[in-house]
N, C-alpha and C positions, 0 to 999 in steps of 0.2 A: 304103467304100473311097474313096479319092482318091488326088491326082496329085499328085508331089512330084516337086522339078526337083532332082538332085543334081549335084555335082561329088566325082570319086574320079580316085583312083590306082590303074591298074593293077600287075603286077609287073615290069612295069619302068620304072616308078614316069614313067608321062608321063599325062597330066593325061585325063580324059574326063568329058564331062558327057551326059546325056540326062536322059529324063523314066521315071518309074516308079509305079504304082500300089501303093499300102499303106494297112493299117488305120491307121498314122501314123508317124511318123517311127523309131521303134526298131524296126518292122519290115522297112522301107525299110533302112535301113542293114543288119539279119540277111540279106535277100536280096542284097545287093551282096557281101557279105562272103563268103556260098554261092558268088556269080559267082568270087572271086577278085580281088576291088575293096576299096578301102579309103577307104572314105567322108571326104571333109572336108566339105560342106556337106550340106542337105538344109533344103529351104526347099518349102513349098507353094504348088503352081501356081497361079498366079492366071488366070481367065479372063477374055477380054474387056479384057485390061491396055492402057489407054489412053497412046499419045502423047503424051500431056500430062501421065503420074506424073511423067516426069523433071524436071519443069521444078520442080513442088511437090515433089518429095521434096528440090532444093537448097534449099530453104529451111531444113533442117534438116543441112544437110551440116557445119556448120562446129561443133556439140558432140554431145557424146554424150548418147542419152537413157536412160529407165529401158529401157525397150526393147530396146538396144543393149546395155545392161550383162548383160540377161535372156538374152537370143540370145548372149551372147558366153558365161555360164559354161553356157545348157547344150549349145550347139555344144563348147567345148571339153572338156566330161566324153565327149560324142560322141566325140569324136577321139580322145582317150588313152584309152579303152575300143576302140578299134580297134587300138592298139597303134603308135600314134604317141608320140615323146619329146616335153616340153611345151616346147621349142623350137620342134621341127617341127610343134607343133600350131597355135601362136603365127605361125608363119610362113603358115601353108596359112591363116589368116580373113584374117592380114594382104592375102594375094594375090589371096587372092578375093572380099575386100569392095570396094563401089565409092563406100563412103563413107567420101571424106578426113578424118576425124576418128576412124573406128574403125581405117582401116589408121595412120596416124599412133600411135595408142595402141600397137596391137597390136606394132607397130616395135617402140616403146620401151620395154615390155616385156618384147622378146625382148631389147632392148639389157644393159637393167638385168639378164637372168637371166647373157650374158654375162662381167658385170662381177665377176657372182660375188655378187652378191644371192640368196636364196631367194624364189620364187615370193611368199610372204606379203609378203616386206619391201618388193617391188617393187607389189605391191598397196597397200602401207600409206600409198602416195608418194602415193594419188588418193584426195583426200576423198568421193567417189561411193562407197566400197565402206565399209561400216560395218563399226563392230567385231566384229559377228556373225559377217557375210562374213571376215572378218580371222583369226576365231579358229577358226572352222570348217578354215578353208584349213590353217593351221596346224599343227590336228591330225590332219590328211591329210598332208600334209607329213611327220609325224614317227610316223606310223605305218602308211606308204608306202601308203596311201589314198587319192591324192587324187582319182582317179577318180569314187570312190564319195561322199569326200564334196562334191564339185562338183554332184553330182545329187543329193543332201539339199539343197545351197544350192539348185537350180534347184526343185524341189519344194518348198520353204517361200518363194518368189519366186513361182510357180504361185498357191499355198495362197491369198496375201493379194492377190494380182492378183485373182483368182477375186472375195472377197471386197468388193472395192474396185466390182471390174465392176455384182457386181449389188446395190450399193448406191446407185450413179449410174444404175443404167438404170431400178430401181424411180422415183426420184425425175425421171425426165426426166417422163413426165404427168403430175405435177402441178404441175410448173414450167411449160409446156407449158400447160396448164391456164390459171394467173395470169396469163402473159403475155398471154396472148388475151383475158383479162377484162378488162384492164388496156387492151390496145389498145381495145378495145368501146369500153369508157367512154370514152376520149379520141376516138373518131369520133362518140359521142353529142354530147361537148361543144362540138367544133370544127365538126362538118359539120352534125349535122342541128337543135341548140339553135337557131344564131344563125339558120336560116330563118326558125323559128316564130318569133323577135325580129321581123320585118318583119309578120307578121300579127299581132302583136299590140301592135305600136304605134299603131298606128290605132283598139282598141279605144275610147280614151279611158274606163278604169276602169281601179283600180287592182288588180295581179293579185294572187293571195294571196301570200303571203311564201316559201314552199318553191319556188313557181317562180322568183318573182324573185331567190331567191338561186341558182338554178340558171343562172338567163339570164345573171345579174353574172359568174359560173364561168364559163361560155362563153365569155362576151368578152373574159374577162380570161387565158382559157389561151390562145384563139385570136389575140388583139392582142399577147400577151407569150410567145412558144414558149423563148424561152431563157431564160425568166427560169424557165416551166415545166417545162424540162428541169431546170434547176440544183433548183429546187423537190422534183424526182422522184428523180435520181440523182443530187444531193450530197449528203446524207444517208449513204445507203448506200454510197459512196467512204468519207467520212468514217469513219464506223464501222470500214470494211474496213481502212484507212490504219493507225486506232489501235491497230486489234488487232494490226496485225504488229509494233508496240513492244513493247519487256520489259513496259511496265507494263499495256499495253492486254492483253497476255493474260495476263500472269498476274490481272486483273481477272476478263477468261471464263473461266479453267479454276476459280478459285473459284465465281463467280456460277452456271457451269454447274452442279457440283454442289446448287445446292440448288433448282433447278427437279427438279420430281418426276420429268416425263415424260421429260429431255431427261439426268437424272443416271444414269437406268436404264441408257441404250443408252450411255452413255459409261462407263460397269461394263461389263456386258456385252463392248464394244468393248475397253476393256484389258485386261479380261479374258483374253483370247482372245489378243491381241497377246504379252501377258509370260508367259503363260505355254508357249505355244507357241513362244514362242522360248528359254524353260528347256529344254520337250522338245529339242527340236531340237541345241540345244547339251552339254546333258546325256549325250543317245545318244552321240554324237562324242565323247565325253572329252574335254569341255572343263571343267574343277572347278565345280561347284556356284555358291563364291562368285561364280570369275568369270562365269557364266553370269547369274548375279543381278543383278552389276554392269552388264552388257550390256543384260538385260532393260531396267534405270531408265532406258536410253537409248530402246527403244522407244516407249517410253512416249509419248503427244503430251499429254498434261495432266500438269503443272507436279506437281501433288498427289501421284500416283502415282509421277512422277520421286523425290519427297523419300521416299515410303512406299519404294518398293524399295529407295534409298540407306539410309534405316534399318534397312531387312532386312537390307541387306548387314551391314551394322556389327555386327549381333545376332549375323550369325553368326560371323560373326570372334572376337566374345567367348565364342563356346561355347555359345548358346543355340538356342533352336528359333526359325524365324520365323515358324512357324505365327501363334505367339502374338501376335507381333508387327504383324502382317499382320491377323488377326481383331479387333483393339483398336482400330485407326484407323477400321472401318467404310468404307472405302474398298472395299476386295473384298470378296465376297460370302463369309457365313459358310462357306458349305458346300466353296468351294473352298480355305479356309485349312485346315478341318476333313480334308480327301482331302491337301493337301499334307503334312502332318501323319501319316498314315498312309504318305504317303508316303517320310517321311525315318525313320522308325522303320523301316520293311523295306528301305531299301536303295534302294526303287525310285522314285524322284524323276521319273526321263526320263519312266517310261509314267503314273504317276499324272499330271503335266502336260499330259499328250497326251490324257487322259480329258477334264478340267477344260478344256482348248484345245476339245474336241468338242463339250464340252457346251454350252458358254456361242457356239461359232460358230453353232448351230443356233439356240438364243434369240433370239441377236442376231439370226439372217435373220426368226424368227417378230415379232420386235417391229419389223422395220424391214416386214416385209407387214403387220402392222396397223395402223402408224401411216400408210403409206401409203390403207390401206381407208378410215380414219377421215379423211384431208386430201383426197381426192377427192371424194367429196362435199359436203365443206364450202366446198371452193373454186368447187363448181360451184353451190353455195346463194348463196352469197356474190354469185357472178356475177349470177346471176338475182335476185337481191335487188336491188342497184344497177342495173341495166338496165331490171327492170320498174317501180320505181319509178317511175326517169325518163320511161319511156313512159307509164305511165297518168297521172302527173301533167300531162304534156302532151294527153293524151284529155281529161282530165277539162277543160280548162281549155277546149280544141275543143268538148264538147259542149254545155260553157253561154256559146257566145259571145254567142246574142241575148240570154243573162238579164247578161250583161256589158253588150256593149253597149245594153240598151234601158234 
């Protein structure tokens, strides 16, 4: 159980807020609803909330982020499942948000539905919301669902959040990890090489070659730091620069596929991506093709974008694109083989949501073993280069009289 801080309407509709304990937020709103309240917000209590969030939360006051777009559809399935019109749903985040960029949206919004726009078409006006979001909405719209399907979009926003999380939080130790190694060695070189350069100037002999190209490193990282920094991280700008050109990535979305390790998880990864967004769209009565269409846009490698654009087309002409799909070697046999099965019985949505299941769990098992496998290597790695450096400096201490004499 926890503490969520809501804002409702009573029946005579004047505004109340307090705090309420729930298993999480759709319970919270059933018991307000028991009271005879009609929930607009419900956000969890934060404890120990510091003085100093407001200052760092305007930092982000002036756009919207995924965040905000996340909180905005599934607050508003909230509110029109309470029996709110999606005016007055639009109105009630407008009032109660205290960030000028989502009340500002939310306004215009409610403006454009005014105007005599449909909810989608006034969506369609902000490049934030995909075409997924666009079609889903859509076919809520026109099959007086949009409730329900606001809380599909919010649980497949959920789905890949989730996903996303613990693909960055796996990877934070052994990033984590590098950096520290990475500092080590630059305190090796800067702080404690050029001491032992003073005691072994005076040796008069010459020292072996592995240190002296050690001690030359030293002086030359610690006398030149910006030329060292440009040495360490222009490189890696560079790189980062090229690839966000047309040509620099469609370069990695080739060259990634034909690394062994690195082609798996980005399978696996589209996987999981296009075809869960088939499911997703599929259940909602949105047509096949266009779902397909949709999927090629998920897509973050260029290869896959062209594969699903060819599926579509296959199907247009009347074909299966099982076939089509298992011929390029791009997705895995087994999933073209189920999709396949899938369009002969009808049932496309859930055979996708099988294939989506199977291949998200791979994907977590191959992203825990590539992790198991780079923590220890990074921490060999570490201890490699650090005791090098140390025993080479021992060694050279413990024959100073057979140096010097």
């Amino acid at each position: 159980m926890a503490l969520y801080r809501y804002t409702a309407l009573d029946q005579t509709n004047a505004s109340r807020e307090g705090v309420l304990e729930g298993a999480d937020q759709d319970d919270v709103a059933k018991r307000l609803i028991q009271q005879g309240l009609r929930p607009l917000a419900i956000q969890p209590q934060l404890a120990g909330r510091s003085k100093a969030l407001p200052f760092l939360v305007r930092l982000q006051q002036d756009k919207l982020t995924r965040a905000d777009l996340a909180f905005f559809t599934e607050q508003l399935a909230l509110l029109l499942n309470s029996g709110l019109s999606l005016d007055a749903a639009l109105r009630a985040l407008r009032q109660h948000s205290h960030k000028p960029a989502f009340r500002q949206f939310t306004g215009e919004l409610e403006k454009k539905l005014k105007e005599g726009k449909s909810f989608s078409q006034a969506l369609a006006e902000y490049p934030a919301f995909s075409p997924m979001y666009l079609n889903i909405v859509r076919a809520g719209e026109e099959g007086g669902a949009l409730p329900a399907m606001l809380g599909k979009i919010a649980e497949y926003q959920a789905t890949f959040q989730e996903l996303k999380q613990f693909i960055i939080s796996s990877s934070i130790y052994p990033v984590f990890l590098l950096v520290v190694g990475l500092a080590a060695v630059l305190v090796l070189l800067t702080v404690i090489l050029p001491r032992f350069e003073v005691l072994f100037a005076d040796l008069g002999h010459e020292l072996p070659l592995n240190v002296r190209i050690m001690m030359d490193t030293a002086k030359a990282v610690s006398g030149h730091p910006i030329f060292t920094a440009l040495l360490l991280f222009g490189p890696p700008v560079a790189v980062g620069w090229y690839l966000k050109t047309p040509a620099g990535r469609a370069w990695f979305d080739r060259t990634a596929l034909r690394v062994p390790l690195l082609a798996s998880f980005i399978q696996a990864l589209e996987t999981t991506r296009i075809f869960r967004t088939i499911e997703v769209l599929v259940k909602n009565g949105v047509h096949f093709a266009t779902a397909l269409k949709i999927a090629s846009g998920v897509a973050t490698n260029q290869e896959y974008r062209r594969l699903m654009g060819r599926a579509t087309e296959a199907l247009k002409e009347g074909r299966q694109i099982s076939h089509r799909l298992k011929g390029e070697g791009l997705l895995p046999d087994l999933a073209a083989d189920l999709l396949a099965i899938g369009e002969e019985s009808g049932r496309v949505g859930e055979v996708c949501g099988q294939i989506a299941d199977h291949y998200e769990k791979e994907l977590r098992l191959r992203v825990k073993r590539l992790i198991a496998v780079i923590e220890p290597l990074f921490i060999l790695l570490i201890a490699l280069v650090a005791g090098y450096v140390v025993i080479s400096m021992l060694s050279v201490i413990l024959s100073i009289n057979d140096i010097a004499g």
